[in-house]
C-alpha positions as CSV (number, residue, x, y, z in Angstrom):
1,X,-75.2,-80.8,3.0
2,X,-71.6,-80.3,2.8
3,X,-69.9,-81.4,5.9
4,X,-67.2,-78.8,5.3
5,X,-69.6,-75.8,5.2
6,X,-71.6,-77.5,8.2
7,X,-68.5,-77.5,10.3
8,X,-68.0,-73.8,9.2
9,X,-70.8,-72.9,10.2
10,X,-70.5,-74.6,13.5
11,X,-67.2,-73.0,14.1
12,X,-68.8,-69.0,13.5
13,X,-71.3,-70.1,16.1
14,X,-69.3,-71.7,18.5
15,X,-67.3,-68.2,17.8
16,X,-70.1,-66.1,18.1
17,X,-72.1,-67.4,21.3
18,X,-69.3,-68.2,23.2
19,X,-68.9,-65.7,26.2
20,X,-66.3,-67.0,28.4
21,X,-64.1,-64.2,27.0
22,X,-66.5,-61.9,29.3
23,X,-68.3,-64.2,32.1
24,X,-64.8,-65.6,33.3
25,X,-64.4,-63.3,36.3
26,X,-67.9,-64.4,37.8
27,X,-65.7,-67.7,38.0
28,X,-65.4,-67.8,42.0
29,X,-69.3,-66.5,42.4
30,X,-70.0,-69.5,39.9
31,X,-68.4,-71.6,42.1
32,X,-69.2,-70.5,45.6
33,X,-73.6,-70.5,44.5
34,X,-72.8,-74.3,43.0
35,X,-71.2,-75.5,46.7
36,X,-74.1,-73.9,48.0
37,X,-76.7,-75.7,45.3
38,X,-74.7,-79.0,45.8
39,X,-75.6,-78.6,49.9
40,X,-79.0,-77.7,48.9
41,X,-78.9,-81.5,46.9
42,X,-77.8,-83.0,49.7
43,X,-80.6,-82.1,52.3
44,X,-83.4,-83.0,50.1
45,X,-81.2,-86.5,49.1
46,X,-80.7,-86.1,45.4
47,X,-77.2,-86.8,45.7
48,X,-75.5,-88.7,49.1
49,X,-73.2,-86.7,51.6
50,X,-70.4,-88.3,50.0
51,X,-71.1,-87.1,46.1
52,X,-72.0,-83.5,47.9
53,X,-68.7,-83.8,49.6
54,X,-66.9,-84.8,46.5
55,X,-68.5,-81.8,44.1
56,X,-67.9,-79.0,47.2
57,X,-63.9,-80.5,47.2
58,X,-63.6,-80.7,43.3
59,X,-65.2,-77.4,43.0
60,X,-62.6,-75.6,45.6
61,X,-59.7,-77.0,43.8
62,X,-60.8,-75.6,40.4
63,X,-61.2,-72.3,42.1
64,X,-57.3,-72.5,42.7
65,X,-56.5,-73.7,39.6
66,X,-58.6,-71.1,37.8
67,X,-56.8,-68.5,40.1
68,X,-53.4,-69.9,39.1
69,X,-54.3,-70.0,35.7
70,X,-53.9,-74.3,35.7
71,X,-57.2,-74.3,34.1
72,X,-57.4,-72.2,30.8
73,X,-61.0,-70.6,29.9
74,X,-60.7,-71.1,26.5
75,X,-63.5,-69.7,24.2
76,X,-64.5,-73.2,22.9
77,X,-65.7,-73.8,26.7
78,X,-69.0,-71.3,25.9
79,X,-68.9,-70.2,29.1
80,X,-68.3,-70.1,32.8
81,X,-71.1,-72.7,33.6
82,X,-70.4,-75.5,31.2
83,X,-66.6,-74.4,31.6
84,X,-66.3,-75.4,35.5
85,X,-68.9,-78.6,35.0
86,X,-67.0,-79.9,32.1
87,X,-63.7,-79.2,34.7
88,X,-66.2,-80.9,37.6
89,X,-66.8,-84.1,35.7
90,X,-63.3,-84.4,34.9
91,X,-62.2,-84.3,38.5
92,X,-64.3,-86.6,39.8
93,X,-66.7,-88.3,37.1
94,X,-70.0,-88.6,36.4
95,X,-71.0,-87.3,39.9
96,X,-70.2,-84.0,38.5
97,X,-73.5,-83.8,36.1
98,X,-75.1,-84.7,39.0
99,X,-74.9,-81.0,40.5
100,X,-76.9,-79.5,37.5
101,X,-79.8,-81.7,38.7
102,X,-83.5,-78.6,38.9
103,X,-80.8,-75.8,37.9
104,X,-80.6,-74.0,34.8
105,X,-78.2,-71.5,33.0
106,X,-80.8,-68.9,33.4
107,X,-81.1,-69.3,36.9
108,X,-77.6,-69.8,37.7
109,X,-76.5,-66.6,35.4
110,X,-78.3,-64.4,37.6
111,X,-77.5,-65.8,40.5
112,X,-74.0,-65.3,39.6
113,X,-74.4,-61.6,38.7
114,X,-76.3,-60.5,41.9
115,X,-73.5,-62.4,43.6
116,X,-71.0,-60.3,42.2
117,X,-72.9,-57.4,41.6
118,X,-73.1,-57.4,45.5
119,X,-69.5,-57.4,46.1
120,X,-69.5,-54.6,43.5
121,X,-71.8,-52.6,45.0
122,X,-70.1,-52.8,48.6
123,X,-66.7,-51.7,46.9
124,X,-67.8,-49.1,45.3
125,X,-69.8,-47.4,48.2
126,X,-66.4,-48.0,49.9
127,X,-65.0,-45.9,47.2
128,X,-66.8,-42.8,47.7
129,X,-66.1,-42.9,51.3
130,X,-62.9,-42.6,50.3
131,X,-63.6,-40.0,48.1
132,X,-65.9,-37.8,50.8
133,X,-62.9,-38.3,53.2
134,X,-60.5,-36.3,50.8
135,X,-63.0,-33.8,50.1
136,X,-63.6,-33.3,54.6
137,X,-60.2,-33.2,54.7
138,X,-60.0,-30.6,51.5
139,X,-63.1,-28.7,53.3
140,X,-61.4,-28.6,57.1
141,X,-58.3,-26.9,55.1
142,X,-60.3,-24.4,53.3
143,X,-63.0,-23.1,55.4
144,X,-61.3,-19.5,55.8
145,X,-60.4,-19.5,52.2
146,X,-63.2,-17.1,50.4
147,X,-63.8,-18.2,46.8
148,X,-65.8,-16.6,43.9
149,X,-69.1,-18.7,43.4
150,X,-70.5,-19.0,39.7
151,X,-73.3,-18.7,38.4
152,X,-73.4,-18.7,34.3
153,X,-69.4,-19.4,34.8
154,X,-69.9,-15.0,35.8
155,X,-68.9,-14.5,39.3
156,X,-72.3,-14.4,41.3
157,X,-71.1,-14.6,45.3
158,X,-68.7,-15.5,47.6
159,X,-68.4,-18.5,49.1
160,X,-65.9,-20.4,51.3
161,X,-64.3,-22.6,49.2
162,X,-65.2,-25.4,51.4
163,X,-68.9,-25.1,51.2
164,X,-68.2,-25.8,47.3
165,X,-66.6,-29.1,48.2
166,X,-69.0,-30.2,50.6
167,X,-71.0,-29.4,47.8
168,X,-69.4,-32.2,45.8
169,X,-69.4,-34.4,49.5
170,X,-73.4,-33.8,49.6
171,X,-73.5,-35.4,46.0
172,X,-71.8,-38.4,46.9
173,X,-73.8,-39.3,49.6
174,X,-76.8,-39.1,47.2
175,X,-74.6,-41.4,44.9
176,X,-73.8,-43.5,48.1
177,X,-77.6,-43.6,48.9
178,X,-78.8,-45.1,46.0
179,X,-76.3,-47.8,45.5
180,X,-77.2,-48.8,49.5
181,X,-81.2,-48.5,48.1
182,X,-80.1,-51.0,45.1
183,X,-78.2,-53.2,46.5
184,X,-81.4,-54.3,48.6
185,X,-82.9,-55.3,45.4
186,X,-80.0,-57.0,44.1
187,X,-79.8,-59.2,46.8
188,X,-83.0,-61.2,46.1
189,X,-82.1,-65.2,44.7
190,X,-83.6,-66.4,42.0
191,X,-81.8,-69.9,42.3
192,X,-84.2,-72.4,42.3
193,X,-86.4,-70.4,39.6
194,X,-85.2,-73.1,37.1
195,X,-85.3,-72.5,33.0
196,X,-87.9,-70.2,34.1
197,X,-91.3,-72.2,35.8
198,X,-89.4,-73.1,38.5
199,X,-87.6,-76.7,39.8
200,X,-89.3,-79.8,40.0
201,X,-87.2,-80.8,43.0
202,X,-88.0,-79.7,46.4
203,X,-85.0,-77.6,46.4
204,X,-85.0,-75.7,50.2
205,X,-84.5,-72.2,48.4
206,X,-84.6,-70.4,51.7
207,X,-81.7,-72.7,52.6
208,X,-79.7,-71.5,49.6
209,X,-80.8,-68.1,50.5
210,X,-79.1,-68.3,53.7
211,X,-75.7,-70.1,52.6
212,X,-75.3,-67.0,50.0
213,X,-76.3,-64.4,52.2
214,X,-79.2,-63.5,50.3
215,X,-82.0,-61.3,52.3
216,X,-85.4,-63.1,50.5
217,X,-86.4,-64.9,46.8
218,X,-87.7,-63.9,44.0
219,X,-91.6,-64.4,44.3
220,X,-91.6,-65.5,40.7
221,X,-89.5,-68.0,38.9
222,X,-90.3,-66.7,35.5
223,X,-89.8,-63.0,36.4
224,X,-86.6,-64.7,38.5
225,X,-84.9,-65.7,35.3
226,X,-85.6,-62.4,33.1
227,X,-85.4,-60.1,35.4
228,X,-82.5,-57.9,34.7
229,X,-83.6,-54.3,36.4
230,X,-81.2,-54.4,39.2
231,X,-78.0,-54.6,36.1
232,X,-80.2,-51.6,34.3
233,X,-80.7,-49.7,38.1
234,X,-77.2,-50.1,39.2
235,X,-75.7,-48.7,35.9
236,X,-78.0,-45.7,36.1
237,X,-76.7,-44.8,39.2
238,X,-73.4,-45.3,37.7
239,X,-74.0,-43.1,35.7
240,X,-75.4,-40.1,37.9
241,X,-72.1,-41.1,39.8
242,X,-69.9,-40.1,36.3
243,X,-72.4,-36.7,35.8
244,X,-71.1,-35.6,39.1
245,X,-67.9,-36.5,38.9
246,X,-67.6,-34.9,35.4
247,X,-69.3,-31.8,36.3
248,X,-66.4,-31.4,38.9
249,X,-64.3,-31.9,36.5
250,X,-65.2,-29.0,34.7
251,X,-64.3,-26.9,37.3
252,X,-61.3,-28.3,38.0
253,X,-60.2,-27.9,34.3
254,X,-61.2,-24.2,34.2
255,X,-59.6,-23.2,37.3
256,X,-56.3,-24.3,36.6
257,X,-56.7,-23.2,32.9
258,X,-53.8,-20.1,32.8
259,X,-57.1,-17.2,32.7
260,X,-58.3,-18.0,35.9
261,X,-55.0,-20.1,37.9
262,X,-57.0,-20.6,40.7
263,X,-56.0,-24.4,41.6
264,X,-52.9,-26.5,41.0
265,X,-53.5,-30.1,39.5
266,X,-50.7,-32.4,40.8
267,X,-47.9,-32.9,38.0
268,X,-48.7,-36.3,38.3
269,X,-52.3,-35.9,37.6
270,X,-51.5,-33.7,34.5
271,X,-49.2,-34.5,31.1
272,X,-47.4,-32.4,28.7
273,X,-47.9,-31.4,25.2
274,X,-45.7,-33.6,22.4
275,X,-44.9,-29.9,21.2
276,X,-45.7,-26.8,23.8
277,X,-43.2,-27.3,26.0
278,X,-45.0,-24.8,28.5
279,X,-48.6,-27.2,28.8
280,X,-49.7,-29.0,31.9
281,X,-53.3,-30.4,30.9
282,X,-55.5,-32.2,33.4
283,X,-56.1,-34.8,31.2
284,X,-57.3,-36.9,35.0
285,X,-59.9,-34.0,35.2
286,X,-60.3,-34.3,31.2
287,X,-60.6,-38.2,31.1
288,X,-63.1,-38.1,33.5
289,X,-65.5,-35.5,32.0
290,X,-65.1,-37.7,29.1
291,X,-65.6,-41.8,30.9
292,X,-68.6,-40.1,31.5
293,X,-70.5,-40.5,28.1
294,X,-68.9,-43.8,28.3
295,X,-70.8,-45.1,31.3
296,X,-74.2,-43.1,30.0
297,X,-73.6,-45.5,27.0
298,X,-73.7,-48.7,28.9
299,X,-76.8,-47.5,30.1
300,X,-78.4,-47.1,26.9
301,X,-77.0,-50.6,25.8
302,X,-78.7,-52.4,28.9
303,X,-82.0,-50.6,28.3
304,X,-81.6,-51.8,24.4
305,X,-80.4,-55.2,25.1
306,X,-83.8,-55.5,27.6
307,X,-86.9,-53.4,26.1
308,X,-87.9,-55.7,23.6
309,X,-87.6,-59.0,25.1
310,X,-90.1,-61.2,25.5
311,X,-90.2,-62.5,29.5
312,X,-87.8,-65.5,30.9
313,X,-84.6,-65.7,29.4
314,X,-83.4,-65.0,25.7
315,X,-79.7,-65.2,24.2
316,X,-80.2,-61.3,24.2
317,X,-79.4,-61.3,27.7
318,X,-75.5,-62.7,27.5
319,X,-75.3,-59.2,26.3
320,X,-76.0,-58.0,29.8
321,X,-72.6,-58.4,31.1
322,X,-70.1,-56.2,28.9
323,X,-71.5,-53.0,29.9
324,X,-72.4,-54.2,33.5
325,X,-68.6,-54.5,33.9
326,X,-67.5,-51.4,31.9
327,X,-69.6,-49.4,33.7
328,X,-68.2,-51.3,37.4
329,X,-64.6,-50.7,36.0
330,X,-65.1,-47.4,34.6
331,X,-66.7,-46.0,38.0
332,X,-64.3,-47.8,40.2
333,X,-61.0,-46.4,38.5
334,X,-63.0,-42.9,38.2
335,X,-63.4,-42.8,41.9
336,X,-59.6,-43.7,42.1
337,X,-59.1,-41.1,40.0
338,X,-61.5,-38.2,41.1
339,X,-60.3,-38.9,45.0
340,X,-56.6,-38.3,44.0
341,X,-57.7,-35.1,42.3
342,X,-59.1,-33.7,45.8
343,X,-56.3,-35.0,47.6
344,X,-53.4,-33.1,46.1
345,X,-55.7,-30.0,45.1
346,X,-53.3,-26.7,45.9
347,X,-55.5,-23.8,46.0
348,X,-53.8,-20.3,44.9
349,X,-55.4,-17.9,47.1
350,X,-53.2,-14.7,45.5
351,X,-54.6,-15.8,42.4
352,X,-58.4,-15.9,43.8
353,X,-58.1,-12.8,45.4
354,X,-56.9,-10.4,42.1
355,X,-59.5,-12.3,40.2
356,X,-62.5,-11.6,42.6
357,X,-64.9,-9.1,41.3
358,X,-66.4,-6.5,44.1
359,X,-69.7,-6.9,41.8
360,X,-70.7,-10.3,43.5
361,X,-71.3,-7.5,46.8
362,X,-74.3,-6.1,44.9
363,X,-76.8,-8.3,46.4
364,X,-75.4,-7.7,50.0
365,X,-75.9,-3.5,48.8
366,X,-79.7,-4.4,47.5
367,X,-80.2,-6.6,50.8
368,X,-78.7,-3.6,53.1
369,X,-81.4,-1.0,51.3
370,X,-84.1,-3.6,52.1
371,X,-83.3,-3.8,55.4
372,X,-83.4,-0.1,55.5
373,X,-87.3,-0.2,54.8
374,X,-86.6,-0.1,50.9
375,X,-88.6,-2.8,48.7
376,X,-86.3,-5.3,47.5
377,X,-86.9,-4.5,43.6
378,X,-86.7,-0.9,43.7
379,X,-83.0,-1.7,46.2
380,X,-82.3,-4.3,43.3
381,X,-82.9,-1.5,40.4
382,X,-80.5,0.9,42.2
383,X,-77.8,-1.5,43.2
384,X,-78.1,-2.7,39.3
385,X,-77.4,0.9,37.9
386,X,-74.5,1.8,40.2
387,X,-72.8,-1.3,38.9
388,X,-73.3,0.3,35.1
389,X,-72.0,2.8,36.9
390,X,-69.0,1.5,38.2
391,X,-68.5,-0.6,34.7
392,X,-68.6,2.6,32.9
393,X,-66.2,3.9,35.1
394,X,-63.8,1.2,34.6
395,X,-63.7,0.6,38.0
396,X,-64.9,-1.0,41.3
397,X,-68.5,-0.9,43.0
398,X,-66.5,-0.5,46.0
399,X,-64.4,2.3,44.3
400,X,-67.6,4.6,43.4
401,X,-67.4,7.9,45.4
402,X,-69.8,8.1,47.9
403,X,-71.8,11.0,46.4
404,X,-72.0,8.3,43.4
405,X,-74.0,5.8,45.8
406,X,-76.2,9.3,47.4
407,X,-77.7,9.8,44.0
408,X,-79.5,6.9,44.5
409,X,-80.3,6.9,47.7
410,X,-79.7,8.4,51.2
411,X,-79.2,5.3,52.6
412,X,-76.1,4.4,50.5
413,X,-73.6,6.3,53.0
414,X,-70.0,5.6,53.9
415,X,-71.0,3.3,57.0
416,X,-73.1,1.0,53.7
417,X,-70.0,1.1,51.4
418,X,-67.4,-0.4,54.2
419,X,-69.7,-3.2,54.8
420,X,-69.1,-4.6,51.3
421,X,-66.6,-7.2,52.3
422,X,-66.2,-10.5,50.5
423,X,-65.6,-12.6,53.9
424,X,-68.9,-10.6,56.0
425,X,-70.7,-11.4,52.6
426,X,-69.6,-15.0,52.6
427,X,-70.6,-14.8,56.6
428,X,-73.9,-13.5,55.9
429,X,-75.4,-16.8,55.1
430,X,-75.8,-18.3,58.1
431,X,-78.6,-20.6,57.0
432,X,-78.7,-24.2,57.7
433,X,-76.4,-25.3,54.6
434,X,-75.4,-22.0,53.7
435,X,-71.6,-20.4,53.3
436,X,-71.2,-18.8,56.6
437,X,-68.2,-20.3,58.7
438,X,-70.3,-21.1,61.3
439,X,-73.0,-22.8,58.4
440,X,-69.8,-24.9,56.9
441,X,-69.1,-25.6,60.4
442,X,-72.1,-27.2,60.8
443,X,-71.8,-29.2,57.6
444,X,-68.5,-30.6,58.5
445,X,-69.8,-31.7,61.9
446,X,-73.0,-33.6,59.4
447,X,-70.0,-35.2,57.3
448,X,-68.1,-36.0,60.2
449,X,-70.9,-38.3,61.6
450,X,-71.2,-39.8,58.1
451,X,-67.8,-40.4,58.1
452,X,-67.5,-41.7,61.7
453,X,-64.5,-39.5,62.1
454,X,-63.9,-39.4,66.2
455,X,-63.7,-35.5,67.4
């Protein structure tokens, strides 16, 4: 064979395999489960005290140099594991390939990524506390401010424009919620699992478990090495995370479009146009409804990457991480991003009031002819026509004379027409979780204890 084409070929592999370019930030998670699998060595007397002692102190000082950027990840390393060993042996000779001894890459890889996923997961529930505290804060400032509530994007009723962000608050703490639920199932080691049946050395797994803070093992080496669900889980709920986020960002971009003005995006939050000198877009609001589709697509990639692999571990797998960390960047900056947004919100309550349709009182007419003895479809019916009425009219349901409302039924007298208010509509709902002051109240005291915020 041609030794030129040979080393060609070597080179596109060496190229195309290599994945330091991605796996280098699990570097200090690499580092910190091999001092714990060197300790784990040294109880069951594969290596002495003193070659544990070596590895744990040439393995800290590669951390700093890795940090200081002393030690360069190049791609020809392949990747973080055989990058720090080949820095290990270096160090301190051959009792650096002693460390390796019952461990394989495909134990040690996901070891590594429930390590850091774990640190991810804690940060990013950290996040959207963040993000809930802006919108309690937004809520506590808004909870006399009526607001139109949509259905269809058509004015439906009113609300207080604070139950609609502790609308956004009760999402989070879904969101919040399951990343708590999975990070219980990311924190299970599969260190010790071997290529995939498992170590032939007595490794004390339970040991390791403890030294990296893990809460049990994997019951099954070869399911410890392939399994991959808790990557696929926690970008799912990244991606529920995005749908909320982006669905609030459609709001926010309609109400501060110029037909309905209803909020002010900071100027900071917004940019101009590079030729209409008048335009403030939200591209924050805007970037976010569109990161969405971005995280949805690592999603999809994980699920590909995974649904036709045979079990242990397959080269597929190094595929894993690129999306895993897109999504983890993407959501973390998008939290940033979307807190920020509620933060500086300005609400223009001039604006909100022009724009505020009397129509959304019709229910509160059909619910006052119910309580009159009226059945509730017949009430609906007439409440429906008096707002043809009132259309046809060009005018207000509240501006329809009185003899207007008596055609339809006796019931409909002055004292019926003044109660068509939008704030004793709004006030009506004084259902657990409704839009009643005293119902918001209550939710801001149920956000408060979530929040730990002292009274």
């Amino acid at each position: 064979m041609d030794n030129g084409y040979d080393e060609t070929l070597k080179q596109l592999m060496d190229d195309f395999h290599s994945s330091i370019d991605v796996d280098r930030r699990l570097f200090r998670v690499d580092i910190r489960g091999s001092i714990a699998y060197a300790r784990g060595l040294v109880r069951i007397e594969v290596i002495t005290d003193e070659e544990g002692q070596a590895i744990i102190q040439g393995l800290t000082e590669i951390e700093g140099e890795i940090e200081r950027g002393d030690y360069k990840l190049t791609r020809d390393l392949e990747d973080i594991h055989m990058a720090i060993e080949k820095r290990l042996i270096a160090k301190i000779g051959p009792t650096g390939g002693k460390l390796h001894t019952g461990r394989s890459r495909n134990d040690q890889i996901a070891t590594d990524e429930r390590l850091y996923l774990r640190e991810a997961i804690d940060e990013i529930i950290t996040l959207i506390t963040a993000c809930q505290q802006a919108l309690y804060q937004l809520a506590e400032r808004t909870i006399d401010v009526i607001f139109p509530g949509y259905t269809h994007l058509q004015q439906a009723q009113p609300i207080r424009f604070a139950h609609y962000a502790m609308a956004i608050f009760s999402e989070l703490e879904r969101d919040k919620s399951r990343f708590s639920d999975c990070r219980k199932r990311v924190n299970i080691l599969p260190l010790g699992s071997g290529a995939m049946a498992g170590s032939a050395f007595p490794i004390d797994r339970t040991f390791l478990a403890q030294e990296l803070g893990f809460d049990g093992l994997s019951p099954n080496s070869l399911d410890g090495v392939s399994d991959r669900d808790f990557i696929a889980e926690f970008i799912s709920h990244c991606s529920i995370l995005m749908i909320h986020m982006s669905r609030a960002c459609e709001d926010i971009v309609i109400w501060s479009s110029t037909e309905f003005g209803y909020i002010t995006v900071h100027p900071r939050l917004a940019t101009g146009s590079s030729i209409m000198p008048q335009k403030k877009n939200p591209d924050a609001a805007e970037l976010l409804r569109g990161k969405s589709g971005r995280v949805i697509g690592d999603l999809i990639t994980i699920l590909t990457v995974l649904k036709g692999l045979p079990h242990a571990y397959n080269k597929d797998m190094q595929e894993d991480k690129e999306p895993l960390f897109d999504a983890l960047d993407t959501v973390s900056i998008g939290l940033s991003v979307f807190t920020a947004l509620w933060q500086s919100m300005a609400i223009r309550q001039d604006r909100v009031i022009k724009s505020m349709d009397d129509a959304m009182l019709a229910t509160d007419l059909a619910d006052y002819l119910t309580k009159c003895g009226v059945p509730f479809r017949e009430g609906h019916g007439m409440v429906a026509a008096l707002v043809d009425e009132s259309i046809n009219r060009s005018c207000g349901l509240r501006d329809l004379p009185v003899a207007t409302y008596q055609q339809y039924s006796d019931h409909l007298d002055e004292r019926a027409v003044a109660l068509l208010q939008f704030d004793e509509s709004a006030d009506k709902r004084t259902v657990p979780g409704g839009t009643a002051r005293e119902a918001v109240v209550e939710q801001l005291a149920w956000a408060k204890g979530i929040l730990g915020v002292k009274a």
